[in-house]
N, C-alpha and C positions, 0 to 999 in steps of 0.2 A: 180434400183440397191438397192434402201434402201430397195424397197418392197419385194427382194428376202432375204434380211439379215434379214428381222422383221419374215418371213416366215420360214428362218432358224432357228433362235433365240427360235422363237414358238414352232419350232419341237424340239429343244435341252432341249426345258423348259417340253415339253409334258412328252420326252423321260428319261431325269431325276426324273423329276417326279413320273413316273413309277420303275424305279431303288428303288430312296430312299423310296417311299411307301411298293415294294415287300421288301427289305433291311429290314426296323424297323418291318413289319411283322414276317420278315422270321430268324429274330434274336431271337425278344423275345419267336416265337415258339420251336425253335432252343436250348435254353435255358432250356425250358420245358421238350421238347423231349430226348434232351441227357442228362439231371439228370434222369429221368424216365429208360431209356435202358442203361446209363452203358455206359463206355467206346466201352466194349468190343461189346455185341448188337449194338451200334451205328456205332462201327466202322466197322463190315461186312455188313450195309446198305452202309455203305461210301465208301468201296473196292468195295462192287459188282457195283454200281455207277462210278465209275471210268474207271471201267472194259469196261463196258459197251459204255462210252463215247470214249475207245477206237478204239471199234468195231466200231462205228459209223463216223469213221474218213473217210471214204468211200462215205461217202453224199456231202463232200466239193467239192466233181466233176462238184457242184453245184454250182460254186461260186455265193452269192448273189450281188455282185461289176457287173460282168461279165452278168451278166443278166440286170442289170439296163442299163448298156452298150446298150442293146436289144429293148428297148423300143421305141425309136427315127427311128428304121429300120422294124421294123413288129409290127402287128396290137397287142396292150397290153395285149388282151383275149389270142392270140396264146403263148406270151412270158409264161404269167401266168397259163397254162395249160401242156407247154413244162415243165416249168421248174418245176412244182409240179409233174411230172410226174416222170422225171430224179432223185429228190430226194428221192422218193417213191422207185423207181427201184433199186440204190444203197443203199437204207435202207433196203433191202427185202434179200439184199446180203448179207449186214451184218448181219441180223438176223441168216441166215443159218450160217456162220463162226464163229457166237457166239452159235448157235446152238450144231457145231461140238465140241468146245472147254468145252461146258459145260459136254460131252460125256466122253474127258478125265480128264479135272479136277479135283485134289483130295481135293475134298471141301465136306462137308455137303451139308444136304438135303436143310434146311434152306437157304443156300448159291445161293443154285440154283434155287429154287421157287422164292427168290427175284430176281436177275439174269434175270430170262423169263421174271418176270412182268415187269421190267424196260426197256428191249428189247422190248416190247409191246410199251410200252411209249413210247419209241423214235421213233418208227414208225410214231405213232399218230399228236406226235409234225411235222414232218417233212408235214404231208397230209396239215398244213397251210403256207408253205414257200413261194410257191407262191402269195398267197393273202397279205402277208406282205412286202413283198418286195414290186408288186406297190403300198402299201401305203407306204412305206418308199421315194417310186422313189417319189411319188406325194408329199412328204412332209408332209402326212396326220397320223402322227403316233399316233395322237389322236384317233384313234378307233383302232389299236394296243394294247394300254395304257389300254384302256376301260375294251378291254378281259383279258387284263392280272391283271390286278387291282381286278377283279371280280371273277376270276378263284383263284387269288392267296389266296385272303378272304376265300372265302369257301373251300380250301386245306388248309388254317393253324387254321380254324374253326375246322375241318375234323381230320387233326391231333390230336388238344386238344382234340378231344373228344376219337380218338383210346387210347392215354395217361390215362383219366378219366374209362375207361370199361378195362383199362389191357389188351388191343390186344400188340400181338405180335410185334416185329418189321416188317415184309414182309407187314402189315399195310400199314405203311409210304408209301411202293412203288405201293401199289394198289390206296392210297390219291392222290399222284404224277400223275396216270394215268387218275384218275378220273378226276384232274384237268385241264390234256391237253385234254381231249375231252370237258369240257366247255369253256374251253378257243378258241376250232376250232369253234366251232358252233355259239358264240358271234362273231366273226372273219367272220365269213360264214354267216351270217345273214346283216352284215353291209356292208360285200363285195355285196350280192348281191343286196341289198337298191341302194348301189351307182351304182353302173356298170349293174347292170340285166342283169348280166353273172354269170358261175359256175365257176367249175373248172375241170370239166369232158368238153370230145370234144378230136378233134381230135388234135394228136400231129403232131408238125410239124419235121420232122427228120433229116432235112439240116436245122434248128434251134438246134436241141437237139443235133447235131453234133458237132457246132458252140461252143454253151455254154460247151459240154463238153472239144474239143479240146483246149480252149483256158482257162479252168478253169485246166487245169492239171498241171500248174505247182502250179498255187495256192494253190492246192486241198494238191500237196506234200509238203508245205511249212505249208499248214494248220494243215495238219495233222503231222507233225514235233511236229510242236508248241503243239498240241494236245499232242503228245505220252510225251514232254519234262516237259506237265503240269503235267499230269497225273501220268508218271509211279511214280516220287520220292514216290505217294500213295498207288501205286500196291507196290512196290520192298519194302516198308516199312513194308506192309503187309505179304510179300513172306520171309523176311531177319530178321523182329522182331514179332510183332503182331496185330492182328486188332486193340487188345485195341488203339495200339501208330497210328494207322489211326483214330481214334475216336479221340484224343487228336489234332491229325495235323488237322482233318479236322474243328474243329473249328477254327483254326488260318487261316485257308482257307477261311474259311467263313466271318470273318475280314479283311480279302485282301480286297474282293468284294464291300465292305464300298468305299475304298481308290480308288479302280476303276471304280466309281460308274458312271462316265463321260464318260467314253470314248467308249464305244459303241453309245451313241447318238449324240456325237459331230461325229462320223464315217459315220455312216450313215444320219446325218444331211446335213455335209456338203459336201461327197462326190457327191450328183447332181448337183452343184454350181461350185464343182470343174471342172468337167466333161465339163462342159457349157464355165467355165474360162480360162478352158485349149487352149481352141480351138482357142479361139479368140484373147486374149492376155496373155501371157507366161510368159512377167515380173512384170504384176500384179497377176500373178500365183503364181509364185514364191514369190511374197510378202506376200502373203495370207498365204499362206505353212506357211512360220518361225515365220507371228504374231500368229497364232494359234496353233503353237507346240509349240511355248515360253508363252503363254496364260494356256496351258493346265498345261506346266512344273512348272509351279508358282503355280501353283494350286493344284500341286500335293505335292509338297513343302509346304506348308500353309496346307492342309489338312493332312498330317501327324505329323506334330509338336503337333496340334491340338488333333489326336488320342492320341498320348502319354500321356498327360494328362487325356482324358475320356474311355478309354478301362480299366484302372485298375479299375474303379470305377464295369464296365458291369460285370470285373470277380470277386467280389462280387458270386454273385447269379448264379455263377456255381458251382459246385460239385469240393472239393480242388483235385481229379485227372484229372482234367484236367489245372492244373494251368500252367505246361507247354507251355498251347497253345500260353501266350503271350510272353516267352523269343521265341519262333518260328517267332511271329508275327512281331518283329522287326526285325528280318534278311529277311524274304521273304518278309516284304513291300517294300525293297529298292530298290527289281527287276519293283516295279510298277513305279517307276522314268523312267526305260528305255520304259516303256510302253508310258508314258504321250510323252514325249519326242516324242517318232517314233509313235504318233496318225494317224497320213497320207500315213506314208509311205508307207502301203501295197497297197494303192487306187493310188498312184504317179506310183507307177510301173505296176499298172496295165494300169493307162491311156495311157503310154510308152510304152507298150508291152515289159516290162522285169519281166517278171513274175519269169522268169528264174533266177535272183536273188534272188528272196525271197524264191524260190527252192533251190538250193545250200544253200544258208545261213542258211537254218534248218533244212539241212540233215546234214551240220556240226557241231549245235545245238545238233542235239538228239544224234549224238553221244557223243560229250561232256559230255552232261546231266546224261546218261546211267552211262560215267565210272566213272562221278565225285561223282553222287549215290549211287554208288557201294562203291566207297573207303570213300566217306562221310559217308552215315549210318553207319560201319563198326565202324567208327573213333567215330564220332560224335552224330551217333543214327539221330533222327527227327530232329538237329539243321543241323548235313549235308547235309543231304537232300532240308532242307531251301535256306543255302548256297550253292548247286550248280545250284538249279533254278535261283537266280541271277545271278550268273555267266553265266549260260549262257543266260539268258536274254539280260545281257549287249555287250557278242560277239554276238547273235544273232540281235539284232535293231540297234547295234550302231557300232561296230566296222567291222563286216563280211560285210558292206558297204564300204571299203575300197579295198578290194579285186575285184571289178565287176568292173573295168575302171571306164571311167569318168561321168558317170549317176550313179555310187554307190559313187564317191567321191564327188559328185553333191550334195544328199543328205546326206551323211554323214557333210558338212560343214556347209545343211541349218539345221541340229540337234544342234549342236556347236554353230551359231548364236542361237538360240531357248535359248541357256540358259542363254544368256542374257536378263534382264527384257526389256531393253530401247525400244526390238522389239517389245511389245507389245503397244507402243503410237505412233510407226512410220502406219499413215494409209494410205491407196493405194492411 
């Protein structure tokens, strides 16, 4: 048991790691880049980005939880070839629906040549999902870490130097693409070291069945969550200007700081979970509340923290963007309900209530939509802030009250979590 926790521990140290490495890179480039382009140039990289991320909401068909699931029942080569396949497929779909949309949009030329390239990029990023997931399932996210660490260097290398030669912005997103294809091929190169397998072969289609039918509700809950992140930057875009996306999105960009943990505690400890679940339930459920009361505390402690050194960072931004830090303290507070609900999407998946976390972010983005609407209106970029926490908070915390007794189940182990004491009670 200790050896699977030092194993875990390792993967959360590799996986953070990685976070805060791309993070202090991708700041100080961040910095450069957006005094260089301008509010306004930055913020049509940051809309069509967005845009983009929408489109791409389509690939969660894919869940990466629901594939790991997979591994224990068919051979790892076939999980890992299904499910890059299925990624590929629903990305190819998206391409055409971003395709069509760029057809009628009333945007510039500029708008849309970034647009395609970024649609290309996400393509690319998707051809390594498979090969990262089993090293995620294995625990192995040290060669993950590797390509992205390396990838990330020579893209914000790549950037300063578009900055220094006066390229254009459409730059950036050509950098961005360059970067996911060394980042697959490091990926691809260590996948097949280890395994001496690809990722081409034959799909298996009562697999890719499997992982689709049972990733659909995910897929809608994901993609919720997706549209609820995103649109406040589209409808900013659509209702004031790109400049005021340029301005948001660096206070966006400061979130990411704050949430720098919790994709790698997600994917760290969800295979432990999966293993723990099975076998004992009320050491399950122990683990559940020290680790969401671990995380909450932390998330708490690291924002106090920012408050004091982010005024220092907006120094050495450009004074139109100095909005981004009265943004930054209203949208951090929605990463409380993150830290808080770390597990929850993987609890309901090991349950097969996926069906929850469905519902709960289709009532999310509606939420989101009208509180956006009458927020920017009112408020500009600060309501917009204010309704991503809002609904952050009914979507992880409270829409768990609504689903009977497996949504009040985890809505009470949330509620314990915020007390510290859980964190020195051990299994």
């Amino acid at each position: 048991m200790n050896g699977d926790l030092r194993k875990i521990a390792k993967n959360i140290g590799w996986m953070t790691f990685d976070k805060v490495f791309y993070l202090i890179l991708n700041l100080l480039v961040t910095v450069r880049v957006a005094n260089y382009y301008g509010s306004a140039d930055y913020g049509l990289y940051q809309y069509a980005l967005n845009v983009v991320a929408i489109f791409e909401i389509l690939v969660t068909l894919t869940d990466g939880r629901v594939v790991k699931k997979r591994y224990s029942q068919y051979l790892p080569e076939e999980v890992v070839i299904s499910a890059t396949f299925s990624r590929l497929l629903f990305s190819g779909i998206s391409c055409m629906a971003g395709g069509i949309y760029l057809i009628f949009a009333r945007q510039g030329r500029e708008y849309k040549e970034i647009f395609l390239v970024l649609l290309m990029n996400a393509v690319i990023l998707n051809c390594k999902f498979g090969m990262e997931n089993r090293f995620e399932y294995l625990l192995q996210s040290k060669k993950v870490v590797i390509a992205s660490d390396i990838s990330a260097a020579v893209g914000c290398l790549f950037q300063l130097g578009a900055v220094a030669v006066h390229l254009p912005v459409i730059a950036i997103a050509f950098i961005a693409t360059i970067t996911a294809i060394i980042q697959f091929f490091i990926i691809f190169v260590q996948y097949r070291s280890a395994f001496h397998s690809g990722i081409i072969g034959r799909v298996d289609k009562g697999l890719l069945k499997e992982i689709i039918a049972e990733s659909f509700p995910l897929a809608v809950a994901a993609s919720c969550a997706t549209i609820y992140q995103r649109c406040d930057t589209v409808m900013l875009g659509s209702m004031l200007s790109v400049a005021d996306v340029g301005v948001y999105a660096i206070a966006v960009k400061l979130i990411g700081i704050v949430q720098i943990a919790i994709m790698p505690v997600q994917n760290s400890v969800y295979p432990k979970l999966i293993t723990l679940f099975k076998i004992n339930k009320e050491e399950y459920e122990k683990l559940y509340i020290r680790i969401s009361s671990m995380l909450t505390w932390l998330y708490i402690a690291g924002v106090m923290v920012s408050f004091f050194v982010l005024p220092v960072a907006f120094k050495y931004l450009k004074p139109e963007y100095g909005a981004a830090f009265g943004v930054y303290k209203i949208y951090v507070l929605g990463s409380f309900f993150m830290y808080n609900a770390v597990l929850r999407a993987g609890h309901f998946t090991l349950i097969n209530r996926g069906n929850i976390l469905m519902f709960s972010q289709i009532i999310s983005v509606i939420l989101n939509i009208i509180l956006n609407y009458f927020g920017i209106k009112i408020m500009g970029m600060y309501g917009a802030a204010m309704a991503t926490v809002i609904t952050q908070g009914v979507s992880l915390l409270l829409c768990n009250l609504l689903f009977g007794k497996d949504g009040r189940e985890v809505f009470l182990w949330q509620i314990k979590a915020i007390n510290p004491r859980y964190i020195f009670i051990r299994r």
